[in-house]
Chimera marker file (.cmm) of the C-alpha trace (Angstrom):
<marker_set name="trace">
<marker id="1" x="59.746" y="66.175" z="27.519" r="1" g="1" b="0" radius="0.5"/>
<marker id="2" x="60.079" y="68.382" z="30.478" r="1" g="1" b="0" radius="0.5"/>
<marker id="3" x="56.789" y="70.294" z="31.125" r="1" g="1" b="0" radius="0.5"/>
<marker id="4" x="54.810" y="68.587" z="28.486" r="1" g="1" b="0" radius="0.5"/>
<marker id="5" x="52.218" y="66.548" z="30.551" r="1" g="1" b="0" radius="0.5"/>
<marker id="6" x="53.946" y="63.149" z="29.326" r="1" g="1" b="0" radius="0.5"/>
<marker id="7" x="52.774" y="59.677" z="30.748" r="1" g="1" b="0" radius="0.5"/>
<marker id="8" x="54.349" y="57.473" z="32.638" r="1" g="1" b="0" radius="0.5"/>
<marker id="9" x="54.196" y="55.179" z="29.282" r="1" g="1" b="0" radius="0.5"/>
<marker id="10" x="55.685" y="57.745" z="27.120" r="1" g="1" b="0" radius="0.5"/>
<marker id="11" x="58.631" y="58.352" z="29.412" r="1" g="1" b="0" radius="0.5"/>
<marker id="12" x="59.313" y="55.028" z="29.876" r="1" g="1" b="0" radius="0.5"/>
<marker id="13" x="59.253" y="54.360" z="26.126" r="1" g="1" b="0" radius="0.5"/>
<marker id="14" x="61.968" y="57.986" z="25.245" r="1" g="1" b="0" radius="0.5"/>
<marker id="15" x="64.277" y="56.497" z="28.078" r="1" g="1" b="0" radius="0.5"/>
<marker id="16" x="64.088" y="52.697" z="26.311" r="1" g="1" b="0" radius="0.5"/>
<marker id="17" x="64.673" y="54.516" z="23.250" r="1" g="1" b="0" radius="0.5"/>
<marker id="18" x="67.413" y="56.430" z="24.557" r="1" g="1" b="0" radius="0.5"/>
<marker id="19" x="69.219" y="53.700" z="26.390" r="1" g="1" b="0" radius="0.5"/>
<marker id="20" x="68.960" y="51.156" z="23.002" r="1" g="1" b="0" radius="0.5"/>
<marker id="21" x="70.491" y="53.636" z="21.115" r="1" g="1" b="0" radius="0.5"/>
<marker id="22" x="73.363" y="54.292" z="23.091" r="1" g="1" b="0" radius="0.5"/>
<marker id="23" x="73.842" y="50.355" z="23.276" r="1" g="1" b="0" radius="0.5"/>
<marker id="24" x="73.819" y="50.331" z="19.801" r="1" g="1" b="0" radius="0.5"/>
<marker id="25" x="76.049" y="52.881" z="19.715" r="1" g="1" b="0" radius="0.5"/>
<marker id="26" x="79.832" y="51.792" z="19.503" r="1" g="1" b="0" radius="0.5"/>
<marker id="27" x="81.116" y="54.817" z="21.231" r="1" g="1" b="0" radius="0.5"/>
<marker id="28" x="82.640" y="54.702" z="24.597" r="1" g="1" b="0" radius="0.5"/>
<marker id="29" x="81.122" y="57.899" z="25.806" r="1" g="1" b="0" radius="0.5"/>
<marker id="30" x="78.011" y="57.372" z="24.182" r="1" g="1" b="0" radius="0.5"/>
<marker id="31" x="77.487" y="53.840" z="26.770" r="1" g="1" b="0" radius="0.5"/>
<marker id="32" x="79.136" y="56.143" z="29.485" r="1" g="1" b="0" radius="0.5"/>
<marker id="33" x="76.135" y="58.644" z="29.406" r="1" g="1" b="0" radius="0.5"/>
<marker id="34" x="73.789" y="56.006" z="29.040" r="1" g="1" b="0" radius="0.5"/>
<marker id="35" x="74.880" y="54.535" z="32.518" r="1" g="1" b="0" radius="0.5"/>
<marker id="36" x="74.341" y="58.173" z="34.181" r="1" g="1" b="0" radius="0.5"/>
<marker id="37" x="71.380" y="58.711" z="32.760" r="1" g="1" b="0" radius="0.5"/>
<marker id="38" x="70.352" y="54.951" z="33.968" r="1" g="1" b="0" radius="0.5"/>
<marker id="39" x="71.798" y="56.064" z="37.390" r="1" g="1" b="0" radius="0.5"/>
<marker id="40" x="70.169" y="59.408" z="37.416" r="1" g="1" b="0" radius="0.5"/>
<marker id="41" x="66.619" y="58.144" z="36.005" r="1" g="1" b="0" radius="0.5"/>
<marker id="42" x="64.718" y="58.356" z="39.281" r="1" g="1" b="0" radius="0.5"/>
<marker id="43" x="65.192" y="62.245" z="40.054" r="1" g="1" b="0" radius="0.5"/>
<marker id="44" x="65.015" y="63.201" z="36.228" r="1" g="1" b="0" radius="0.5"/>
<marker id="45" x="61.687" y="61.186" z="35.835" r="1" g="1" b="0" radius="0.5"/>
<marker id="46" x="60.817" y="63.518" z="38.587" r="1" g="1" b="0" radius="0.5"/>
<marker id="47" x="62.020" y="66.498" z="37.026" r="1" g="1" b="0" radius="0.5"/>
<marker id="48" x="60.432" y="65.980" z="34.087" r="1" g="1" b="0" radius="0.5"/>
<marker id="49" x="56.768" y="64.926" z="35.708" r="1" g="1" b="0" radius="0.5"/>
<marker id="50" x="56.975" y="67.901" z="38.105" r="1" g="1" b="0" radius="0.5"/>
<marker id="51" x="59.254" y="70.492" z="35.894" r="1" g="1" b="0" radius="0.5"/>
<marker id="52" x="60.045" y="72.903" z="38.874" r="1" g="1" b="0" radius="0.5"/>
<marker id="53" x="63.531" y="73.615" z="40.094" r="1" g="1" b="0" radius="0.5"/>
<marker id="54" x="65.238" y="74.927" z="43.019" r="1" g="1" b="0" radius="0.5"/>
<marker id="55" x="68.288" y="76.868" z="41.464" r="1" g="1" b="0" radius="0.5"/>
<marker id="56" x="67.006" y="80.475" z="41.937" r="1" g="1" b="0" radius="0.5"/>
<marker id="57" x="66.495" y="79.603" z="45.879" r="1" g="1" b="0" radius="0.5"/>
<marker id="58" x="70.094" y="77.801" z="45.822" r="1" g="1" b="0" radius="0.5"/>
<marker id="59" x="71.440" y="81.155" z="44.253" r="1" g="1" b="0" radius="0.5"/>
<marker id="60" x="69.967" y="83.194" z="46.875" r="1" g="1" b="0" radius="0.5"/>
<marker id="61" x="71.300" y="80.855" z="49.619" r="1" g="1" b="0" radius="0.5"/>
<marker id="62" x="75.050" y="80.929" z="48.661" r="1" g="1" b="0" radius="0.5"/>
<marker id="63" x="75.064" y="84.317" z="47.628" r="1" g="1" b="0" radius="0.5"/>
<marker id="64" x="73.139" y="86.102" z="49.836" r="1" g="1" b="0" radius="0.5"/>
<marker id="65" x="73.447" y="84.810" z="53.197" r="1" g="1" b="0" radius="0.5"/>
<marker id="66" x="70.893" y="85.800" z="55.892" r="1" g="1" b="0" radius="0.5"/>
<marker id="67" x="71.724" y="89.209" z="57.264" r="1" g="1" b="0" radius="0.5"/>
<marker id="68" x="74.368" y="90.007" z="54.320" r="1" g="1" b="0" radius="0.5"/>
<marker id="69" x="72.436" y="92.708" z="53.182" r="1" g="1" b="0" radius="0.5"/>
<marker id="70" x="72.032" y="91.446" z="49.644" r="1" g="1" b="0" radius="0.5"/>
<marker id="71" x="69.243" y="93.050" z="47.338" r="1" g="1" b="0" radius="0.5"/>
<marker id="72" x="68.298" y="96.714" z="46.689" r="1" g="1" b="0" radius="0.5"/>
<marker id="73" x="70.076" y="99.377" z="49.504" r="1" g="1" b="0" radius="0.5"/>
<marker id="74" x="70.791" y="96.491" z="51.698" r="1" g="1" b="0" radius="0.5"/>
<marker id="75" x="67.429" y="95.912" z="52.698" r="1" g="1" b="0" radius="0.5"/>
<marker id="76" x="68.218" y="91.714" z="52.984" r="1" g="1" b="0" radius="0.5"/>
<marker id="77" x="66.536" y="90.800" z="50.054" r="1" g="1" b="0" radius="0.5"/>
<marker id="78" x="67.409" y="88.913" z="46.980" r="1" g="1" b="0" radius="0.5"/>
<marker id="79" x="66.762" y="89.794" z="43.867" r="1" g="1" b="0" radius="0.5"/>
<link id1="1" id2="2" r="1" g="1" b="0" radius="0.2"/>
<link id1="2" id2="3" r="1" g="1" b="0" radius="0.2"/>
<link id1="3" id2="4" r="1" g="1" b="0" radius="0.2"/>
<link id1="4" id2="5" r="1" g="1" b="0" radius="0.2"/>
<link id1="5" id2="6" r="1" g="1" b="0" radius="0.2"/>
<link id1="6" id2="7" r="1" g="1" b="0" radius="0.2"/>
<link id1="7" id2="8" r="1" g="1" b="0" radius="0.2"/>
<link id1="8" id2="9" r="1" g="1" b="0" radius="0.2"/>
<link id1="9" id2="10" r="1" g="1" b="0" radius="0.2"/>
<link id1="10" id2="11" r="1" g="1" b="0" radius="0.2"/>
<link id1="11" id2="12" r="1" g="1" b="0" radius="0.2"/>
<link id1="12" id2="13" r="1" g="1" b="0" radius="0.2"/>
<link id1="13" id2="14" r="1" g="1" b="0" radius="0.2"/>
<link id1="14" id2="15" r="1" g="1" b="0" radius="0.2"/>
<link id1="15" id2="16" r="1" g="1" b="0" radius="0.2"/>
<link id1="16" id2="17" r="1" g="1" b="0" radius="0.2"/>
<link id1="17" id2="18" r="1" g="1" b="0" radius="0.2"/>
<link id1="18" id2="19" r="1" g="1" b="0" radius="0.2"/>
<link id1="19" id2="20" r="1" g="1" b="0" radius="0.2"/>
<link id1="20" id2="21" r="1" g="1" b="0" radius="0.2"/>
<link id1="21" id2="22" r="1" g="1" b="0" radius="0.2"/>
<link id1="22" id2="23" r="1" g="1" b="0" radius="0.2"/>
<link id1="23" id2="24" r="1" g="1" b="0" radius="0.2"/>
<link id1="24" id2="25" r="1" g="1" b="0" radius="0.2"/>
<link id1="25" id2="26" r="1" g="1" b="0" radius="0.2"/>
<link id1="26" id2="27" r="1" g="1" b="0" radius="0.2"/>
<link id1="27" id2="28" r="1" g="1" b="0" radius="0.2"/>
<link id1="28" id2="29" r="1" g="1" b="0" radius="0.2"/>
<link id1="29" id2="30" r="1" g="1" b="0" radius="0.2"/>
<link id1="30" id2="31" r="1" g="1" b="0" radius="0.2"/>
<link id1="31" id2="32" r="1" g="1" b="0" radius="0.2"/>
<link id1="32" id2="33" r="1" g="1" b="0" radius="0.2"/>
<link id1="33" id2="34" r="1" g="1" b="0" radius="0.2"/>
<link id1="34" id2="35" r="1" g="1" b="0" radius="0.2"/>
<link id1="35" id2="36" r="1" g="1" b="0" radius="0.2"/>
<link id1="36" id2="37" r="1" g="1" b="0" radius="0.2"/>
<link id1="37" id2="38" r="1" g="1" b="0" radius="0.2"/>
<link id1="38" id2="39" r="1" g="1" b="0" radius="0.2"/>
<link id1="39" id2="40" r="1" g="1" b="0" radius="0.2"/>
<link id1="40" id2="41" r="1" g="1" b="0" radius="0.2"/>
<link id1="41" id2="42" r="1" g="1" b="0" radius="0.2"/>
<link id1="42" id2="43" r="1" g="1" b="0" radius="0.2"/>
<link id1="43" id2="44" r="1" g="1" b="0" radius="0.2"/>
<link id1="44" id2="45" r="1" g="1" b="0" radius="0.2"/>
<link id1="45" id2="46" r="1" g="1" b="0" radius="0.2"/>
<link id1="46" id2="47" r="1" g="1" b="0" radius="0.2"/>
<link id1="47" id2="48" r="1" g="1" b="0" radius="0.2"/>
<link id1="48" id2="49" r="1" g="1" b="0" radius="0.2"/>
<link id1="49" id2="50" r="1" g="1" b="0" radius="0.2"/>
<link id1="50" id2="51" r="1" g="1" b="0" radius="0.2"/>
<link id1="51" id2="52" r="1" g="1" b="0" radius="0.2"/>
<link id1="52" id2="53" r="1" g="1" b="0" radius="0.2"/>
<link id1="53" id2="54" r="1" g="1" b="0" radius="0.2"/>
<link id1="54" id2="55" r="1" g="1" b="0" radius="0.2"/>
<link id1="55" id2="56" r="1" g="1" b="0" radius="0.2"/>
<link id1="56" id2="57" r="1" g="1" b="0" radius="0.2"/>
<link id1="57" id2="58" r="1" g="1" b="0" radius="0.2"/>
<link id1="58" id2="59" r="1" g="1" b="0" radius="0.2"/>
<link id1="59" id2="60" r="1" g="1" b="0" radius="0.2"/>
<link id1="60" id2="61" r="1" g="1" b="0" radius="0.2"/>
<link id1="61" id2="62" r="1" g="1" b="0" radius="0.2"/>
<link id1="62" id2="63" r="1" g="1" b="0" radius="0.2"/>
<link id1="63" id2="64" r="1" g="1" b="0" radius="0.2"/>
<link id1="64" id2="65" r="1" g="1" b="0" radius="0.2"/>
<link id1="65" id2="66" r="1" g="1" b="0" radius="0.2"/>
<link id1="66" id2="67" r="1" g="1" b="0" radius="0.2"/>
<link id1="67" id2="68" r="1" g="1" b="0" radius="0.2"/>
<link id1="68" id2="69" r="1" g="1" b="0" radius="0.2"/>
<link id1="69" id2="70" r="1" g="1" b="0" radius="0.2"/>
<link id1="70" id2="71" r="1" g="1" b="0" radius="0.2"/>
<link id1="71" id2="72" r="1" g="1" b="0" radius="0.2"/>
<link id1="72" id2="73" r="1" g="1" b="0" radius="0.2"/>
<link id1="73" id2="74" r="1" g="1" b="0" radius="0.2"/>
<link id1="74" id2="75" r="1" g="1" b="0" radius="0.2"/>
<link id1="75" id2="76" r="1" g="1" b="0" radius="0.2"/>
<link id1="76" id2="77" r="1" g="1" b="0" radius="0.2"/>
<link id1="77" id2="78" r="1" g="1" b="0" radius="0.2"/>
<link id1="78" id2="79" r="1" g="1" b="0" radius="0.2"/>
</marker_set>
């Protein structure tokens, strides 16, 4: 649903679906990942309404530290 232009409505009603069926599940891991994704619903609501993520900046930050030199001939940027 990520990046789709889905409502408010129609997320709500893929998580209910979601969560019933891992109730109705009788698999330990199944009602595991249901609690996560219960836990986690807030900031994947908002990655799915918004879609954009920061991993490419994270990538740069950890592996190119400010004045490391990374990027083409040294010349401090990332690529």
């Amino acid at each position: 649903m990520a990046r789709t232009g889905a409502s408010r409505h129609q997320l709500g009603h893929a998580r209910w679906k979601f969560l019933t069926w891992c109730a109705d599940a009788d698999i330990p891991e199944v009602r595991t990942l249901a609690t996560t994704v219960d836990r986690w619903w807030s900031e994947i609501a908002t990655f799915i309404a918004t879609g954009p993520d920061n991993a490419r900046s994270e990538w740069v930050k950890v592996k190119c530290p400010t004045g490391s030199g990374c990027g083409p001939a040294g010349s401090g940027s990332a690529r």
